[in-house]
Every structure is written in C-alpha cells, then in structure tokens.
C-alpha positions in Angstrom: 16.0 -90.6 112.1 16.8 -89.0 108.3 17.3 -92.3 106.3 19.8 -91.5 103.5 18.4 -92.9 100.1 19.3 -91.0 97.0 17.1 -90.1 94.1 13.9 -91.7 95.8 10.7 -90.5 96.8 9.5 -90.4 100.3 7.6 -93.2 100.3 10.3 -95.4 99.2 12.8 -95.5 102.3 13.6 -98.7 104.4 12.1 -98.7 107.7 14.4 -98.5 110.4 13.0 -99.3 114.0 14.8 -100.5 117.1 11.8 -101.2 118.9 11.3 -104.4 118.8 8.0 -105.2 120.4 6.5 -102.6 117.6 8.4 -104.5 115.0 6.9 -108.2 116.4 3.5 -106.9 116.2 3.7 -106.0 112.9 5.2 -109.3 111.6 2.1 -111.0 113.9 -0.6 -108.2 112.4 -0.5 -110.5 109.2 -1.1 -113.8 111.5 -3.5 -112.9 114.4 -4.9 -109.3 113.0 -5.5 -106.9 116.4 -2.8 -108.6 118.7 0.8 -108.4 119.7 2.1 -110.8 122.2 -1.6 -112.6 122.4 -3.0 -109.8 123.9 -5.0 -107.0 122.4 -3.3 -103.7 120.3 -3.7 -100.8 122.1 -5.0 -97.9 119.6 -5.7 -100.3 116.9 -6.9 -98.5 114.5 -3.3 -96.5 115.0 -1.4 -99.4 114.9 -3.5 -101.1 111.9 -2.4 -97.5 109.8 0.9 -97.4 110.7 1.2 -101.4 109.3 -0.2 -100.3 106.2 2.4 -98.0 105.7 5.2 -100.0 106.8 4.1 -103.4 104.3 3.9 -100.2 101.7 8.0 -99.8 102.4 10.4 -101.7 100.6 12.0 -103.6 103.7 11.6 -103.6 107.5 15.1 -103.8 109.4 15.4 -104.0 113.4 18.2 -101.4 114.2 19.3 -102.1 118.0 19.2 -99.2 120.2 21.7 -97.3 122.5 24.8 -98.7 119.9 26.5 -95.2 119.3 24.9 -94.7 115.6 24.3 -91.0 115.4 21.0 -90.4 114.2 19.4 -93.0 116.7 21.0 -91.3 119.6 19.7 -87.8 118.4 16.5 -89.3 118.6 16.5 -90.8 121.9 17.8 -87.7 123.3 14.7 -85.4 121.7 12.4 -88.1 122.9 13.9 -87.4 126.5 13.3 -84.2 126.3 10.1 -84.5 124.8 8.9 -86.7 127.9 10.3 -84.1 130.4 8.1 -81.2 129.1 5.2 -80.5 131.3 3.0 -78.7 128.7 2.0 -80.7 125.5 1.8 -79.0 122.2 -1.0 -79.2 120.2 -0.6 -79.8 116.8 -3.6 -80.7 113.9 -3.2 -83.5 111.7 -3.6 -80.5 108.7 -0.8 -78.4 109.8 1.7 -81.7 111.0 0.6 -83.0 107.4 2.3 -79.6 106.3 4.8 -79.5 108.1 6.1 -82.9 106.6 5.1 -82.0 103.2 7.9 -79.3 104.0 10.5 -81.5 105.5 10.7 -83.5 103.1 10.6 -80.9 100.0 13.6 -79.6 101.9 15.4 -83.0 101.8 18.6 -82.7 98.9 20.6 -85.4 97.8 23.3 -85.5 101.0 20.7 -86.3 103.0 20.2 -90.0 101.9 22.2 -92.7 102.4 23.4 -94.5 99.4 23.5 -98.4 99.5 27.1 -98.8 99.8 26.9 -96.1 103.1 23.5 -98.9 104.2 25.4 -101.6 103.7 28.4 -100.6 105.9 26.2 -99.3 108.5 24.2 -102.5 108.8 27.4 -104.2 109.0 28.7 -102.2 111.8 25.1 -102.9 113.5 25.4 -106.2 112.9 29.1 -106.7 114.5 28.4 -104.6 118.0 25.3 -107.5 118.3 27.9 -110.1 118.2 
C-alpha cells in the first residue's frame, strides 16, 4: 500500500492495516506485553519491533479489506501470488534495507495522499461498513 502524504518524511505516514487481529495485538502489547488474544505472540521479538514502529507513527487506522479501494486490492493480489510461488527468494536484511532506502527516495509529491484525498477515502471506508 503507497500511502499519499505530501511534504513528509517516511517515517511520518499513518498506518493503514486491515488486519485486525495484528491491529488488537498491538493495542493489547501496551496492556499484557507478549500476548494477543491471551495467548502467547508468535515471533515476539518481531512483533515487539514492528509495535515500536507503529506507536512511532502518527495514527493507527483499521482499513477493512476486500472493499474495492485500489491500492489494498493490488496488495492482496501480489500477496496471492506471492503464496503460490514454490521457490522463496532470499533477500538480506542489508540489501531489503537498500532497496527501501530506494523506494522511498523515488517517492515524488503525487504519490501522497493529501488530507482532504484521506479524509474522503476514510469516509468512503467508513460508509461501505455501514
């Protein structure tokens, strides 16, 4: 998902998730620290990372899946095919650091959303739950 922000650093984009088991666990990290659901995290010290990036975020917004919005279905789709590939690639932590580092460099202005676009979007969201 390429959330559209303009003028802001990396680092400073909403996070958007529509799963919402991951997003419970992370609003139940700061309660019972290890557990989601009352039972036990699996790949803590993954999970416990990925909280501290998310709390470093400026908000945390559940976005329900399989609703027609664009980027969310491009993502499910690559995640299928992802799953249907026999062979895993491997990739190091140093060169997928890179290849981030590059993605975002690449990012220009048109690819943020501006708060008036987040705002109608979220209201769209908001009326297919209803």
């Amino acid at each position: 998902q390429v959330h559209k922000y303009p003028n802001a650093k990396y680092e400073k984009f909403p996070t958007l998730k529509e799963a919402q088991a991951f997003m419970s666990g992370v609003s139940n990290s700061e309660k019972e620290p290890g557990l989601a659901n009352n039972k036990p995290v699996e790949n803590q010290d993954l999970f416990v990372r990925l909280v501290e990036l998310i709390e470093a975020r400026p908000g945390k917004t559940h976005v329900p899946g399989h609703v027609g919005i664009p980027g969310n279905e491009a993502a499910d789709r690559l995640a299928n095919l992802g799953a249907l590939k026999e062979e895993v690639e491997t990739t190091t932590v140093s060169s997928a650091e890179k290849i981030s580092q590059n993605s975002i460099m690449n990012f220009t202005e048109d690819d943020f959303y501006s708060p008036e676009e987040l705002t109608e979007i979220a209201a769209e969201v908001y009326s297919l739950r209803r």
